[in-house]
N, C-alpha and C positions, 0 to 999 in steps of 0.2 A: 220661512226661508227654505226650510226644508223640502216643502211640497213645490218649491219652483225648482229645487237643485231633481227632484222626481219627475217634474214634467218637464228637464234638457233636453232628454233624449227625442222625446215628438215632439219638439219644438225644432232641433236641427233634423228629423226626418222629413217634418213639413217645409224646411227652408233650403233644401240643398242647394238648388238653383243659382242661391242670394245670400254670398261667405260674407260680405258687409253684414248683414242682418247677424249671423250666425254669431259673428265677431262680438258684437255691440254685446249682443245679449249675455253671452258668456264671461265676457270683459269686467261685466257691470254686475253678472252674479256672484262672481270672486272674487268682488272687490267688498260687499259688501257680506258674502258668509266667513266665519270665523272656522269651516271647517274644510280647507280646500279638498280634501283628501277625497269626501263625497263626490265632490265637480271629479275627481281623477278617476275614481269608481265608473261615473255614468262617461265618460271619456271613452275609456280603454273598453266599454263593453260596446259605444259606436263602432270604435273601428272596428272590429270585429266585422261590420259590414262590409262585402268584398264592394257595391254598387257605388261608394263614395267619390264626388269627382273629385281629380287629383287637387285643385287647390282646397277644397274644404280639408282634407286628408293629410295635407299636411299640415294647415293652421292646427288639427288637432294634434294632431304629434307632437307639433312646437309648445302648445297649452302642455299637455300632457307632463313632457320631460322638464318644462318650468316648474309646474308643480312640483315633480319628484325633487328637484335639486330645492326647492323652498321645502320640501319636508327632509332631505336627506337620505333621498331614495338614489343612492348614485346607481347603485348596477339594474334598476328599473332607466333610468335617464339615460344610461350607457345604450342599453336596447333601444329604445325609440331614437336615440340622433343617430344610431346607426340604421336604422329602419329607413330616418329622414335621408341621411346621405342617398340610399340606396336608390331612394325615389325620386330625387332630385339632382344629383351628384352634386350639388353646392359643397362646396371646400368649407364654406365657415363651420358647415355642419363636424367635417373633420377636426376643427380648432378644439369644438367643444368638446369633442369625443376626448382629446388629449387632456383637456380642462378637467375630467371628468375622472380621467382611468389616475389623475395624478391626487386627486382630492375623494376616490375611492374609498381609501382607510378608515376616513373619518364615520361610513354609514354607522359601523360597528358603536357609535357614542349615540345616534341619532335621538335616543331618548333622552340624555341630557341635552344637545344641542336643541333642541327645541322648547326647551326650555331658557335660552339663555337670544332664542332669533338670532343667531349670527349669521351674517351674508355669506356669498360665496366669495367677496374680496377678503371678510374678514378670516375663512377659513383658508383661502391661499395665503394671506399672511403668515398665519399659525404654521405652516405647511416650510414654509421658507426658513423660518425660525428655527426649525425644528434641525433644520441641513445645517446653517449656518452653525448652530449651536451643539448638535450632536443629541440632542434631546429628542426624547418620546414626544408626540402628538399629545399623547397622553398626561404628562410630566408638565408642559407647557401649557392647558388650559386645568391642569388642578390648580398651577403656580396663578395663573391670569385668573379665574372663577373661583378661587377657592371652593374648589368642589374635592370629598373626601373621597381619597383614595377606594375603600370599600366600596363608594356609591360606582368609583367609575368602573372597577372590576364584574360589579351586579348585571351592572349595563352590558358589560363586553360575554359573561357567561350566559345570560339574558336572548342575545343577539347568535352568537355560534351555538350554543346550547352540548358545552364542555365545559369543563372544570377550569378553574383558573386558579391561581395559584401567587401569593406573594412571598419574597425573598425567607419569609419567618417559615414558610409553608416546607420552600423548598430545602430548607436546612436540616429539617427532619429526616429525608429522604435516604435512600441509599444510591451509593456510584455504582453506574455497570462499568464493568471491570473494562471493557474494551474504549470506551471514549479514551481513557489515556495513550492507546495506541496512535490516536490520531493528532496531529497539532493544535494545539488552542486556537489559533486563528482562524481553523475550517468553523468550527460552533460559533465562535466571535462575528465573524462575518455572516453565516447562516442564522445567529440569533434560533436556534434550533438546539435541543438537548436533549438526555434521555436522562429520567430518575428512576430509582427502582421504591414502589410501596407495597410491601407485605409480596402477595404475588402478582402485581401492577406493574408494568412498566409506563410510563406518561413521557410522551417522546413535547416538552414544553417547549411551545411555540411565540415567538413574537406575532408571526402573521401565521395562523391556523390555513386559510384560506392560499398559501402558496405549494400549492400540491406539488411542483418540480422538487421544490427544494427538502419536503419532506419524505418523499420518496428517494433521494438522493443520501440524506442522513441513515434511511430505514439500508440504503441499500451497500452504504460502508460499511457500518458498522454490523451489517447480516443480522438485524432485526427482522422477523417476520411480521406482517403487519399484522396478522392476528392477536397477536401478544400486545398491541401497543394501543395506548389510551391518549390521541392528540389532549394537549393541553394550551394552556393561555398561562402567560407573565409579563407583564411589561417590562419594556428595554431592560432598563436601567434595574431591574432586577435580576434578569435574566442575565445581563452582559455581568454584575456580582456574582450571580451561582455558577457561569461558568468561570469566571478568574479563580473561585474558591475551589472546584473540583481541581485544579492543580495545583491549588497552594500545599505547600507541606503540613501547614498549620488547618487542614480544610475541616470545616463542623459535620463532612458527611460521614457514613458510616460506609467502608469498603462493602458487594457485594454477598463476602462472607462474614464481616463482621459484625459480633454480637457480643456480649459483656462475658470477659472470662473471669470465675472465678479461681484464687489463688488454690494451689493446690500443694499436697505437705511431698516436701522433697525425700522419696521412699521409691524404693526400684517399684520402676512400672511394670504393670503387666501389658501383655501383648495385645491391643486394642481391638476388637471384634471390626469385622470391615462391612459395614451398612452399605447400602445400594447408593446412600445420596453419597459417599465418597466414589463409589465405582461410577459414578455417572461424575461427577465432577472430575475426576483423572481421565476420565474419555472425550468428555467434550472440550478439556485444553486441551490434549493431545488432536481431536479434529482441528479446532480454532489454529493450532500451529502449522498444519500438513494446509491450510484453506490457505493459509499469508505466506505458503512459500516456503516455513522457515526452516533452516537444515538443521538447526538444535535446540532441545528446552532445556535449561538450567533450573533444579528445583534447588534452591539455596536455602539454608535454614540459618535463621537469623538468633542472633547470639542475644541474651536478654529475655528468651521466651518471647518474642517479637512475630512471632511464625515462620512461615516459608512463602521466601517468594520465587514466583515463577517468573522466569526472563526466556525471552523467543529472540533466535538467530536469525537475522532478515537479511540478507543479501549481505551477507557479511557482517552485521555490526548485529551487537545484543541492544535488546529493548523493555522494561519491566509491564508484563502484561497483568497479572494481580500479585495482592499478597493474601497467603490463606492463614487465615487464624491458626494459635499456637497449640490447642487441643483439636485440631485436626491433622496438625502435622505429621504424629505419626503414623496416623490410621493412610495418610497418601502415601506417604513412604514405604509402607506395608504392602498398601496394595501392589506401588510400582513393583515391588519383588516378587510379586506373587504372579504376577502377569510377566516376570520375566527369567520364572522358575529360580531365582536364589531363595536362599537361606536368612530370614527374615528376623530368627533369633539374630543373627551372627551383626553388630554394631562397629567391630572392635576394626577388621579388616577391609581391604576394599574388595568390590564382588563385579563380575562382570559376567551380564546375559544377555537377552535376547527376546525382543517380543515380537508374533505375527499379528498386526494388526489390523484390524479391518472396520472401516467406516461405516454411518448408517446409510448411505447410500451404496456400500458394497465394493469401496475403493479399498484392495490391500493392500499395504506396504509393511515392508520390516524395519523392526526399531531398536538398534543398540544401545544398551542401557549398563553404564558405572555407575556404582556408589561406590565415594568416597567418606571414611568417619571427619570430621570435624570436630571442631573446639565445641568443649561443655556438652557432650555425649552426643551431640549430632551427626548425622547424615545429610550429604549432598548427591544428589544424582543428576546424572549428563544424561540425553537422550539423544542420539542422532539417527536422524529420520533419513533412511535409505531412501526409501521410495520417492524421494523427491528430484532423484538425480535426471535429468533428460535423457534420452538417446538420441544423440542427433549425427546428421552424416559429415565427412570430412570437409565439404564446404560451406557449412554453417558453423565453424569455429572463429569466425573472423581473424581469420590469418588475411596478412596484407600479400599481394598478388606475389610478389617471389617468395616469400617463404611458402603460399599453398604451392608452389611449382617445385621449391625445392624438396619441400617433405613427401609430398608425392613421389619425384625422384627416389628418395633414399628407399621410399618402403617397396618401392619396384625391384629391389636389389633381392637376387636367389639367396643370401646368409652377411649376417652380419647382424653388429648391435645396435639398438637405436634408446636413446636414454629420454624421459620425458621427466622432467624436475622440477620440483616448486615445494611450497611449503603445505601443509593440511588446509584442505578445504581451497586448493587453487584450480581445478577441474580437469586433474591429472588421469584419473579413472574414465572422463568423460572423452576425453582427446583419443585416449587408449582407445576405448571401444570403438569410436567412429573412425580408429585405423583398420581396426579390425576388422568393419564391417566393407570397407575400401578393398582390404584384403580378402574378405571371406568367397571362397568360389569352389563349386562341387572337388575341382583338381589338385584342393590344399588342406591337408591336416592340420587343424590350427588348436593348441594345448591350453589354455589358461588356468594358473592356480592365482588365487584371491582371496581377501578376507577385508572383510565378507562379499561374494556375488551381489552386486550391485545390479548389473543391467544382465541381461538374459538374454543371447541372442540364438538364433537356429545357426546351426552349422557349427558353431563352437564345442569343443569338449572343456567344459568349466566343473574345475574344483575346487570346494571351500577348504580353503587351508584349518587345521584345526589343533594348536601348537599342544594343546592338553594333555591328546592321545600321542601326540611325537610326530604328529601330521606338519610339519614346520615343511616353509618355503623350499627350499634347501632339499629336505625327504622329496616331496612332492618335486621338481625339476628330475630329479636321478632319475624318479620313474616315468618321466617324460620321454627322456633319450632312450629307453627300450621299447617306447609305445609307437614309434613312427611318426614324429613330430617334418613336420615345413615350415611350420611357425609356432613358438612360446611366447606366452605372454605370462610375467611373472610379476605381481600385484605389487611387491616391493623387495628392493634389498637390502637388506638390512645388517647383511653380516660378511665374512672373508670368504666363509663355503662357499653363500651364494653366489658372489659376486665372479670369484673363480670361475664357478662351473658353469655360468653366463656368458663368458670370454670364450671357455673352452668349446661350449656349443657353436655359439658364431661362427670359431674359427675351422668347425668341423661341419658346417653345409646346413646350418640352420639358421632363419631368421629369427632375431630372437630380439623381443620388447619389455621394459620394464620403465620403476622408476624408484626416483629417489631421492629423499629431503635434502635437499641442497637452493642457495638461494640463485644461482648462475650457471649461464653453460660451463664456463670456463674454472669455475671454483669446481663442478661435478668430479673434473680430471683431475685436483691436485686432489680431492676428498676421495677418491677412490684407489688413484698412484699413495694415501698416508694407509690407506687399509691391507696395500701388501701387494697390490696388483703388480703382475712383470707388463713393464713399461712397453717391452717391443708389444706380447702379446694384445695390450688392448690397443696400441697406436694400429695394427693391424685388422682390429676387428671391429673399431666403432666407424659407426656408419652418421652417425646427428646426435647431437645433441636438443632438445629444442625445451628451452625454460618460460616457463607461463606465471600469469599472476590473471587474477580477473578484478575487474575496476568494476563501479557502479556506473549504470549506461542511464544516458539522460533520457527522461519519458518523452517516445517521442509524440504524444496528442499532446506536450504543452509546451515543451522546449520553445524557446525565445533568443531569433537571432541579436547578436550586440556588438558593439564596435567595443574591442579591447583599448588600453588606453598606452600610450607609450611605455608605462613604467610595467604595464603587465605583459605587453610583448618581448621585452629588453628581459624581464625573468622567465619566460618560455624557450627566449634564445639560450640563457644560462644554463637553466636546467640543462636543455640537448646537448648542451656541450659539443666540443667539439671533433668532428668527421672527417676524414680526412679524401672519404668516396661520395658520401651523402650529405655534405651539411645545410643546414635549416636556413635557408636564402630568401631573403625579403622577397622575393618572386613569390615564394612559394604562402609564404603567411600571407600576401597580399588579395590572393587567389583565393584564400579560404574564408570561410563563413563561422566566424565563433556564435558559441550557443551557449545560454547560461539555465539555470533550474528555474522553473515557475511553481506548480504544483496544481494538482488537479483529483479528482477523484479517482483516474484511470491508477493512479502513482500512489494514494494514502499521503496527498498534500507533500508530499518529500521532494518531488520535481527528479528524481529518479526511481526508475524501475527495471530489474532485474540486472544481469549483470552481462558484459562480454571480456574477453578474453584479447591480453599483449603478452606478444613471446620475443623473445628470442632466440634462432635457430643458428648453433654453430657446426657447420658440415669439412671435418679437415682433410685440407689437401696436404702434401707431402712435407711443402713446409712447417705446419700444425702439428705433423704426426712426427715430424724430429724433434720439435720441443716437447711435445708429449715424453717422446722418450728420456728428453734431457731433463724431465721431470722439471721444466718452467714454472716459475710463479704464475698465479693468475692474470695478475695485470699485463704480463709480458705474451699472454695466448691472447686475451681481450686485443693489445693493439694489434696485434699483428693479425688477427681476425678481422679487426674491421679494413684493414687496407686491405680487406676482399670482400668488402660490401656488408659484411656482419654489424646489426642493426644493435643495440642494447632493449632491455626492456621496455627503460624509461622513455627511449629515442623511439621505438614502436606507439608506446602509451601516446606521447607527442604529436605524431603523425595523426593519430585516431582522434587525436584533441582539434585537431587543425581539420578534420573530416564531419567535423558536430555532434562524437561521439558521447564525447564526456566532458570534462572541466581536468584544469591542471591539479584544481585540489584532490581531486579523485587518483588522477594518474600518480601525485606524490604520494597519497596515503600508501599506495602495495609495491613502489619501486623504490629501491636506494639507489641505482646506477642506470 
């Protein structure tokens, strides 16, 4: 049989003419050899021939790709009926191709499935099973062939030529710290992980062969692919070791965790600081500046439990590792040594200062407290300056009359203008992009701050520095001898300041600050309780304008949706009611609601970064006698708005009604 399957080939070179003959012969040699694989051999080295007429040419293609799918050769099969379409454009050829790209998976067995002859009907059935049921391919013909687990694994590391790995395997392993930052349903869905072995990382695959989707896990979570060893796990093991790397109760070991032994409670001495701590306090410190985040909280957990590290993301904390409890102090050490404190000192809180620079050469500055804690601990805050924007006055997303009216105010030759909100609402960022609106060869403009944040040309910027007596306060006096047109003064914090803020306004200077306060209208009774003479600021304030920043919906996934009666009837509640502008079914009919999806642009959250709702109260003469009558809030608020004065919440709303955000977002940072 053999020496006939050897003399195919001059047997179809002597018959081209005559595809009947061709047929017969071939027909009737694979029917009768037990080893089709040979006829596939002497096949695919014919075609090779470019002289073959087109119907011989294709009868062998058709031969050919039969074969492969009778051994299981799908992406050999895949090539030829695409070959075949090409040369014939027959559509059935396309059927098969779809047939073919959806029964794919299964090559990866082909060495037990040939063992077992199963058709292509019986492997689409397996195939449907498998959807219907939520089940591995895999899972479904151990259960149907009792075939052992090891053997199918052999098969599958056999065929991709990786490692493959069962659920006992993957328990051993250790977490990288960063998957947790991501949502379980991005790995659930991708069937994609990363474990860490010794100095291995094994990024464990259901499908090895889906290069988009491993590239896309390598590229969240800023794996370099150098470092990373694809692996194999089946489903149903895989979709376990990820439910477990979130469980609290999880068998893995964290990326620093290693067995500590107990140690005899006796003052410690001052830990030596190794290179692998100065590189682990460097690369969280990069990993938080990469995600955006404005702060690291190193918390030390009560129990000898260690310290864990949490990143500030767009406003909200998230736990990024936790580091073992005999490393603790050696980090904590370091962070003070890198921010010049006093590293004896446990007892008090200490506040420094580090300049930090990336290994790509990015520098930012990073404010650093420690705080002592319960059971001889330390805690330390880090807030990462360098992450602030600079951006110009019409990239604040102010809605069209407040960018008209704030503009207006800061055209004014003197007078005060107040910017308020609470820490971390983008108060320093608004400042500057006034500033920069302002800044022109013909204007002296002063800023004191702490700390210099943004850096611009044309400004004179001082870091306020309360230690040496350099207080807010000091630093204005010697403003007004220096030839000021403009002051910007980073906060007020006290009666001096606030005084001699009024006093400048009223004496031919523009002058900008701000101040913890939650509303335009509580700013005036929180500054009329610190002693302010009522004519003097009704005289010199120029706006008001109070901000908060919401989380802004990713816009590459955001998804339009039809609100539902009961959710627009509570969007109407919230805005309450306007007595210039109110929220009229015209206007919600007209807009386009958008709800969160999640995507890899966003870290699956279906929000990314943030903007900005204010409200701007600018008084006219009415305003400025209850100022003086020293008015409650709520009595400046109504009578602001029967002049068009918007609230926070009544801004946030608008911006909801534009496909900015969600109401849940706009409620989490307004009360009013």
């Amino acid at each position: 049989m053999d020496s006939q399957v050897r003399t195919l080939k001059n047997f179809i070179n002597s018959n081209l003419s005559n595809l009947e003959v061709i047929k017969n012969y071939v027909e009737d040699l694979e029917a009768k050899t037990p080893q089709p694989y040979l006829i596939l051999e002497v096949i695919l080295d014919i075609l090779q021939n470019r002289q073959l007429p087109k119907d011989v040419k294709i009868f062998l293609l058709e031969k050919a790709a039969n074969i492969c799918e009778k051994l299981y050769e799908f992406s050999k099969a895949l090539e030829l009926y695409k070959k075949l379409f090409l040369i014939s454009s027959n559509h059935k050829y396309l059927d098969q191709i779809e047939k073919i790209k959806t029964l794919k998976i299964f090559e990866r067995l082909k060495d037990i499935l040939k063992n077992f002859r199963l058709s292509f009907d019986d492997l689409l059935k397996i195939y449907y099973q498998s959807l219907e049921t939520n089940k591995s391919i895999e899972t479904i013909l151990m259960e149907k062939l009792k075939i052992p687990k090891k053997e199918v694994l052999n098969t599958i590391k056999n065929f991709y030529k990786i490692p493959v790995f069962e659920i006992t395997d993957l328990k051993k392993f250790k977490k990288v710290p960063q998957v947790l930052t991501i949502k379980k349903e991005f790995f659930l869905t991708n069937l994609c992980v990363p474990f860490q072995s010794k100095k291995t990382i094994y990024l464990v695959c259901y499908n090895p062969e889906d290069a988009e989707t491993i590239e896309r896990v390598k590229k969240i979570l800023q794996i370099p692919s150098i470092d990373v060893q694809i692996a194999f796990a089946i489903k149903e093991d895989l979709t376990e070791a990820i439910e477990l790397y979130y469980s609290s109760s999880s068998p893995y070991l964290s990326e620093f965790d290693f067995e500590i032994e107990p140690v005899e409670e006796e003052e410690e001495e001052e830990p030596l600081i190794d290179s692998t701590i100065v590189q682990l306090v460097n690369k969280i410190i990069e990993e938080a500046y990469r995600m955006r985040a404005s702060d690291i909280h190193w918390e030390s957990l009560a129990g000898k439990k260690g310290l864990q590290v949490r990143f500030r993301v767009d406003g909200e904390c998230f736990v990024h590792t936790t580091i073992p409890e005999n490393q603790k102090r050696p980090v904590i050490s370091r962070i003070k040594i890198m921010a010049n404190l006093d590293i004896a000192e446990r007892r008090l809180p200490q506040d420094g200062k580090i300049k930090f620079k990336t290994k790509d050469g990015k520098t930012f500055e990073i404010r650093v407290a420690t705080v002592p804690t319960i059971e001889n601990n330390e805690d330390v805050v880090m807030r990462i300056l360098g992450g602030i924007e600079f951006r110009e006055l019409n990239e604040l997303d102010f809605s069209e009359e407040n960018y008209k009216n704030f503009k207006k105010i800061l055209n004014y030759p003197y007078g005060l203008i107040l910017v308020v909100g609470p820490t971390g609402s983008g108060k320093t960022t608004t400042l500057h992009a006034a500033l920069k609106y302002l800044n022109s060869p013909n204007k002296k403009i002063w800023t004191a701050e702490d700390p210099v944040e943004i850096v611009q040309e044309g400004l004179r910027q001082v870091q306020v520095n309360p230690k040496i007596g350099l207080t807010f306060a000091r630093v204005f006096r010697s403003f007004l001898r220096a030839d000021p047109d403009i002051i910007m003064i980073g906060e007020t914090r006290d009666h001096e300041t606030a005084h001699t803020l009024i006093e400048a306004s009223l004496t031919g200077h523009l002058v900008l600050t701000t101040l913890h306060t939650n509303s335009a209208p509580e700013t005036i009774t929180r500054l009329l309780n610190m002693g302010i003479d009522p004519y003097n600021f009704a005289d010199a304030l120029l706006g008001i304008l109070a901000q908060r920043l919401a989380k802004k919906l990713c816009t590459k996934c955001k998804k339009p949706y039809k609100p539902t009666a009961e959710e627009i009837e509570r969007i109407k509640r919230e805005y309450g009611y306007h007595p210039v502008k109110p929220l009229t079914d015209k206007l919600i009919e007209k807009a386009t609601f958008f709800e969160p999806v999640g995507c890899p642009e966003c870290n699956y959250t279906g929000f990314k970064g943030r903007f900005a709702i204010h409200e701007l109260l600018i008084p006219d003469d009415e305003l400025k006698t209850l100022i003086i009558k020293n008015a409650p809030a709520n009595e400046i608020r109504d009578a602001a708005m029967h002049k068009g004065f918007l609230t926070l919440k009544q801004d946030g709303i608008l911006k909801i009604l534009k496909g900015e955000t969600t109401l849940k977002q706009v409620l989490a940072v307004t009360v009013r």
